[in-house]
N, C-alpha and C positions, 0 to 999 in steps of 0.2 A: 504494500500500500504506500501511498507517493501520499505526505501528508505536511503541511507547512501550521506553524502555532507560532503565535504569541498571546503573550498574558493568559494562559491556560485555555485558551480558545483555540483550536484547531480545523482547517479544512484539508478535506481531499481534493486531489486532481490528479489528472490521469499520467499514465506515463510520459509519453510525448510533453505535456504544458508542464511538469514536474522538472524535465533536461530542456526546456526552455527555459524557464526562469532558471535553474541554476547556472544557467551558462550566463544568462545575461545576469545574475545575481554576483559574479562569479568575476566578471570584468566589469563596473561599476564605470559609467562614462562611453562606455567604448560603443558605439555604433556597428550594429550587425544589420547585414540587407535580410531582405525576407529568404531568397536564396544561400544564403551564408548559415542563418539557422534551421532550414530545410537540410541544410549538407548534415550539418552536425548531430541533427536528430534522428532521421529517418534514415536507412540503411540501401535506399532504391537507388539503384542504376540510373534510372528515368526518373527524375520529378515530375508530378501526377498535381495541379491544381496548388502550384505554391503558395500564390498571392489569396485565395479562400482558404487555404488551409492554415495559413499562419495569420493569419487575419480572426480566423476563428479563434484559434489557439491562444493568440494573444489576448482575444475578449474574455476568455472564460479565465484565462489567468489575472486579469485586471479586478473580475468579480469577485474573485477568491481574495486578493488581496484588500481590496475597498470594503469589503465584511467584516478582514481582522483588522484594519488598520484606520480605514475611511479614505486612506488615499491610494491609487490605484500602480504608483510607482515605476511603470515603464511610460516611457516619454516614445512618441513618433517622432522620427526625425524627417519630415516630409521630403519624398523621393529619395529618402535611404535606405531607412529602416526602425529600427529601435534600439533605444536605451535602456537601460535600469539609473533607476535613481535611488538615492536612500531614502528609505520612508522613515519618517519623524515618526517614533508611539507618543 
């Protein structure tokens, strides 16, 4: 189970959104395209639907965090990709 907590509060997410955010968790700052964190996560030859599929990825992981925290902590970098930012508790 792929499970992220603060202050005694915990949510799930799935594998895939769990090696997203620890990658973007992981270099704080660093801009990743959406093809850069498709490379990293998923293990296919062929990318299959990048830009929906980290698009979704990214929403359900912002959900999870704006539940434990209120702030949703990955930044768009329009026409790049994404961020991690530090979330203030």
């Amino acid at each position: 189970e792929y499970r992220i907590e603060q202050d005694g509060q915990s949510r799930s997410l799935g594998r895939h959104q769990f090696a997203i955010l620890y990658l973007l968790a992981r270099n704080p700052g660093r801009t990743f395209s959406k093809e850069q964190l498709y490379s990293h996560v998923w293990d296919e030859l062929t990318p299959i639907n990048v830009d929906e599929t980290i698009r979704y990825h990214i929403g359900e992981i912002r959900k999870a965090l704006r539940e434990l925290t209120g702030q949703d902590g990955i930044e768009t970098v329009w026409g790049i990709g994404y961020k991690f930012r530090n979330v203030e508790a």
